[in-house]
N, C-alpha and C positions, 0 to 999 in steps of 0.2 A: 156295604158289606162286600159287596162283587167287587169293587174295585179295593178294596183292602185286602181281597181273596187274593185279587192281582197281584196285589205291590206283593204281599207274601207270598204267594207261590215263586214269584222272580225271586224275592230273595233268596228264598231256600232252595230257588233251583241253581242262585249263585250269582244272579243277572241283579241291575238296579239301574232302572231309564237305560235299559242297553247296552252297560258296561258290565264286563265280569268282572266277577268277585270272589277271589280266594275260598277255598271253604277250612275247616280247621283239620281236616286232612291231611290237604296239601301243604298246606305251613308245617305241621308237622316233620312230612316227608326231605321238605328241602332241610331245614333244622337240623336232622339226622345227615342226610349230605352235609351239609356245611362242616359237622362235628367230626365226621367219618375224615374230610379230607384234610381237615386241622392235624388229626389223630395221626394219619399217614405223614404228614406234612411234617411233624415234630416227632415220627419213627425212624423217616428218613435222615432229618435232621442227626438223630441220635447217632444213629449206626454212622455215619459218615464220621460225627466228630470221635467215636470209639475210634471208627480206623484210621483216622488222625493222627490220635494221641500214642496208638497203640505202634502206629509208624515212625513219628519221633521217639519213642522208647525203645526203638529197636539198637542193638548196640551195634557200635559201627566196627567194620571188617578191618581188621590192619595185620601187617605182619607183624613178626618179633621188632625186628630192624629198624617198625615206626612208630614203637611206643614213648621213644622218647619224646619228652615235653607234653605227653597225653596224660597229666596228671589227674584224678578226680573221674576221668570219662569213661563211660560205660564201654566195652571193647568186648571183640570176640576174637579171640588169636590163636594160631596152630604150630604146635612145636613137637621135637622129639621128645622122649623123656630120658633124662641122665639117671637118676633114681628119686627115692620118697623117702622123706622123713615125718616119721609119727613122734607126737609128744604125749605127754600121760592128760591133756586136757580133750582128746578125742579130735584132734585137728591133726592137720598132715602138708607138708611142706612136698612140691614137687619142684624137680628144677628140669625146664623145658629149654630146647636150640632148635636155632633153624640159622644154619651157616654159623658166622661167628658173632650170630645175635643170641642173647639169651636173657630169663627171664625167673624166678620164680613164681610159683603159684598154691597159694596159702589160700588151704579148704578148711571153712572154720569147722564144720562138721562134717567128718569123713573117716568112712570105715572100708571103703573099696581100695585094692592093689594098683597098682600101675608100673610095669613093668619097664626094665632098661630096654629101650628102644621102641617102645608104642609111641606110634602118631596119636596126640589127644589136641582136642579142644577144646577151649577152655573162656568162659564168658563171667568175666567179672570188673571191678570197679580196678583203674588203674593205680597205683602209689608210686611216685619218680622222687626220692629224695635226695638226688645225687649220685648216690651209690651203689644203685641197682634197680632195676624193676621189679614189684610187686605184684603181680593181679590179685586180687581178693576173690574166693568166690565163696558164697554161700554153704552148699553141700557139694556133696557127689554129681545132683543134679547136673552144676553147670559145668559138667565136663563129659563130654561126647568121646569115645574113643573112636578114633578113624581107623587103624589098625594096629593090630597086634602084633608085638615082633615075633617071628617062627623059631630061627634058631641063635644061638650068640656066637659071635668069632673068635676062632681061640687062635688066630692070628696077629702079628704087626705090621702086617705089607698090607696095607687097606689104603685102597683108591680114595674113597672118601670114607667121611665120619661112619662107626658102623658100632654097634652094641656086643661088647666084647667081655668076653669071660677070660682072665690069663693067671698064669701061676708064675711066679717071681721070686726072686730072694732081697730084701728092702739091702741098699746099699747106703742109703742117706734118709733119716726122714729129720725134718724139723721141730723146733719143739714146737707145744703152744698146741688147743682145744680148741673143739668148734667149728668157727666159721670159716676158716682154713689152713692147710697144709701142705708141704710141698715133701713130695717122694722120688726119688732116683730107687729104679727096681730094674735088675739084670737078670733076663731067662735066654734059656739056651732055646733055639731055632732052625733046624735043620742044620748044627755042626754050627752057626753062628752064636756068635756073646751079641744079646741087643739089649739095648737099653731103652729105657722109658720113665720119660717125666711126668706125675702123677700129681695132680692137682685134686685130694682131698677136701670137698669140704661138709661140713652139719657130720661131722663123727666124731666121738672122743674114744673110739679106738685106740690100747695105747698098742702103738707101734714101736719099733727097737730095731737100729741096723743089727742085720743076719737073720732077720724075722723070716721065713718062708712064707709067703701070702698068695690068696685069690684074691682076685680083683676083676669087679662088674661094674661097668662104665662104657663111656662112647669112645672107644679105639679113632686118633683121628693120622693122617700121613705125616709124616715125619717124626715117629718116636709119642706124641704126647696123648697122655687117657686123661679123661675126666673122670671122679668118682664121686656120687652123693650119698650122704644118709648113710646110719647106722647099717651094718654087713655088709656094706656095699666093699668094705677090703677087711676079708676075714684071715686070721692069720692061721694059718696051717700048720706050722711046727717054731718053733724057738731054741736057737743056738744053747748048750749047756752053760749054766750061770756059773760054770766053773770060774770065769775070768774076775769074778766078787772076791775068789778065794784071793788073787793076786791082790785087788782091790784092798781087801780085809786085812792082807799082809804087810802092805805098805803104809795103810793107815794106822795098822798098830803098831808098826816099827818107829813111826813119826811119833805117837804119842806117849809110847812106852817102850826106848829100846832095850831096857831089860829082859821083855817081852819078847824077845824077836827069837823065831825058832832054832833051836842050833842043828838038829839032826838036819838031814836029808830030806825032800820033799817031789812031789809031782805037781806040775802048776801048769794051767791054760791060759794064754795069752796070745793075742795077734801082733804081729809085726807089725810097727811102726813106719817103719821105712826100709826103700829095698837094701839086704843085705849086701855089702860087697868084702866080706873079709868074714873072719872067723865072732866079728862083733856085732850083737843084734840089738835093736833096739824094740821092746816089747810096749804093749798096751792095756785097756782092758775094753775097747771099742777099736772097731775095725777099720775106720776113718780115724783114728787116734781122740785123745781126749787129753786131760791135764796132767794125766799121770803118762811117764816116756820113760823106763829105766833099762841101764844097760845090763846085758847078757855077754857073757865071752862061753863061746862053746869052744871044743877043743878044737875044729877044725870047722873049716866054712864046707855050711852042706849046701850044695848050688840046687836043689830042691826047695828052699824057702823064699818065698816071695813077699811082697808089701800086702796086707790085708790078710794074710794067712792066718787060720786060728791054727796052730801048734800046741802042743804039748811038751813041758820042760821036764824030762828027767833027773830024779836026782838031783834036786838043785837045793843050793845052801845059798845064803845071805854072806858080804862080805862086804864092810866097811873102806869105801875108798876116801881115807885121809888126805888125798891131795884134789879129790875134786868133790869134797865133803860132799858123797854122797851113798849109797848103797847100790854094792853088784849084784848081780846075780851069776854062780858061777852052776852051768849046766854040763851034765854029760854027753848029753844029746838034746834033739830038737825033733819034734817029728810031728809033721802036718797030717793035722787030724781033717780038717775044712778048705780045701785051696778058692782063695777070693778070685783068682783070674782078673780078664784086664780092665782099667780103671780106665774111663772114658773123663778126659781133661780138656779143661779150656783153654784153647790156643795161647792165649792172652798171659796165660800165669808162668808160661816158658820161655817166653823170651830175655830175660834179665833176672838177676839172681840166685840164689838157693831155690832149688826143688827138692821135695820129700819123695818125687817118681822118678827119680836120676836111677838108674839102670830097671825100670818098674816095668811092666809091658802095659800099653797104653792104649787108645781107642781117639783117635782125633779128628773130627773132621772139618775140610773146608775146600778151597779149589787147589787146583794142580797149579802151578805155573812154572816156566820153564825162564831161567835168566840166563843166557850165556850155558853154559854147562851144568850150572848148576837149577835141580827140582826143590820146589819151595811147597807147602801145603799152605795156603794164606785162609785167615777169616777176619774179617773187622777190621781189616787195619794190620792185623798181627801175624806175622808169618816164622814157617819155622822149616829148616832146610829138610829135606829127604833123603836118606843114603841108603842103599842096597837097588837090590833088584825088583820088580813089581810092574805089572801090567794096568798102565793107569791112559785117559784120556784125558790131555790136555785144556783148561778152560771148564771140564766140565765138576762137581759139586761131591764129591768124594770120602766112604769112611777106609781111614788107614790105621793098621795095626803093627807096631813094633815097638822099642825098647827106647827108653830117654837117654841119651849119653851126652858127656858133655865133651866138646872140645876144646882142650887147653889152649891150643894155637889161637884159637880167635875166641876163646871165655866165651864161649854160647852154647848153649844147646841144640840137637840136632836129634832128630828120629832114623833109626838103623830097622829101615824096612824089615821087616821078619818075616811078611805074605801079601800075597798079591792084594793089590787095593780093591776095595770091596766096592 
């Protein structure tokens, strides 16, 4: 029994022949470590592979200019905003630049503004189908605004691209809805006639030359705006539909000349082309359209120009048997709306008939001097200079004066009217 005391007390005190022996304690203890540093071991684990995945997931930085061929790819990209288009499914189209990159960005759900000329950014999925850039984004969410534009330019002397508010009268617009449109718009400028090329798109505003318009877009140097989205070119007033009455007149005369009125009348109509005699040739659009009918007034009023909306006094209908066609014979002529000068492409005056042959015009291109003779050249295409006018040789030039032609040498020629601008 003593020595079994023994052997027992060594063991329970942990010992056996001399050797220690665990107790169940201790195996416990380490057990718990073991688990603890697994635990950590597979916390760490985790956290590392989140921020992993969560670093691959990050969308990659690129500008406008390097989206192309970045089809499918997740991007994060910073641009101006031209303006937004809202549709009735609660989605909203923005069109973003940055230089003469640009881009659309289609929020499928979005009820937030973004104004002509905020810096945004914008994180979503790329679409490059050839024809444009896409980015997709989700909400509002993925779009950060970097700043807000403060005020709008109500200028066209702009150094660079700039968020611009202008009032204009349309001198040309295109037909056709949608996804785009081209606008020639002429406002006056401290005493200047300037013009500007107006690249509408996502509006189906209907527009009408003579239309009076504002227009919110990015003003960029040399003459051209951008405009997006619904009010982005609001029309302000509209030329009287008076020129329908002419319309109406000739199309009833065509169909029923029975019909054709005998008494007296007053009728609005724009010059067709500049007058040079007591014979006018009228319209019912101010760039002309398919209707052209002549006019003889009693005497040529040197007050009537190409583009003019006028008013016809007193006018009756008269059958011309030798150029089966219908006159119009007037008392007078009196300009109600003067169109002022028609900015033309070099290219269209060199050879043939022109409809601006004595018209006042707006041309521009370089100066060059040949022998005696000043040339205005652009493209290729050049066109002589006469009168007097303070101009710098070589350099890139707008000039204004009259088309005339010269019989001596069958060309046209421009009769400086004011110093080169």
């Amino acid at each position: 029994m003593f020595i079994r005391g023994i052997h027992l007390k060594r063991y329970l005190s942990g010992f056996d022949d001399g050797q220690p022996r665990m107790s169940a304690m201790s195996a416990f203890r380490i057990s718990e470590a073991r688990v603890r540093a697994v635990v950590i071991i597979f916390s760490v684990t985790g956290v590392l592979l989140l921020t992993l995945m969560a670093y691959l997931a990050q969308p990659d930085e690129l500008a406008l200019g390097e989206l192309e061929g970045s089809d499918g790819r997740k991007v994060r990209t910073k641009g101006t905003v031209v303006g937004q288009y809202f549709n009735e499914h609660g989605s909203s189209i923005i069109m973003i630049v940055d230089g003469n990159a640009s881009a659309e960005v289609f929020i499928e759900r979005s009820s937030e503004n973004y104004g002509t000329g905020d810096v945004i950014s914008a994180t979503g999925e790329v679409l490059d189908d050839g024809y444009g850039i896409t980015i997709t984004v989700q909400s509002d969410r993925g779009i950060d605004v970097v700043r807000r534009a403060s005020t709008l330019n109500t200028r066209t002397d702009v150094k660079v691209a700039e968020a611009s508010l202008l009032n204009g009268t349309i001198v040309y617009a295109s037909s056709g809805f949608g996804s785009g449109r081209e606008l020639e718009v002429v406002m006056e400028e401290e005493g200047r006639t300037m013009f500007i090329d107006v690249d509408l798109i996502r509006s189906d505003c209907d527009l009408r030359s003579g239309d009076i318009v504002r227009m919110e877009g990015l003003m960029y140097p040399g003459g051209r705006m951008i405009c997006f989205g619904e009010g982005s070119v609001e029309v302000l007033s509209r030329p009287e539909p008076a020129t329908s009455a002419l319309l109406s007149v000739i199309e009833g005369a065509a169909l029923s000349p029975s019909d054709l009125p005998g008494g007296k009348m007053d009728l609005k109509a724009y010059i067709r082309y500049e007058p040079s005699s007591r014979t006018i040739y009228v319209s019912d659009e101010p760039a002309g359209s398919l209707i052209s009918i002549k006019v003889l007034l009693p005497e040529r009023n040197p007050l009537i120009h190409m583009g003019d909306l006028v008013e016809l006094h007193n006018t009756t209908f008269r059958w011309d048997a030798e150029q089966v066609r219908y006159t119009l014979l007037a008392e007078s002529a009196e300009v109600i709306s003067p169109h002022g000068p028609w900015r033309v492409d070099l290219s269209n005056l060199e050879y043939g008939v022109s409809p601006y042959e004595g018209a006042m015009v707006l041309i521009e291109g370089y100066i060059v001097r040949e022998g005696d003779a000043v040339f205005v050249v652009d493209d290729g295409a050049k066109l002589e200079m006469r009168g007097t006018g303070e101009y710098v040789e070589g350099e890139r030039s707008e000039v204004r004066g009259r088309i005339r032609m010269d019989p001596e040498g069958n060309a046209f020629y421009l009769e400086a009217c004011e110093d080169v601008q």
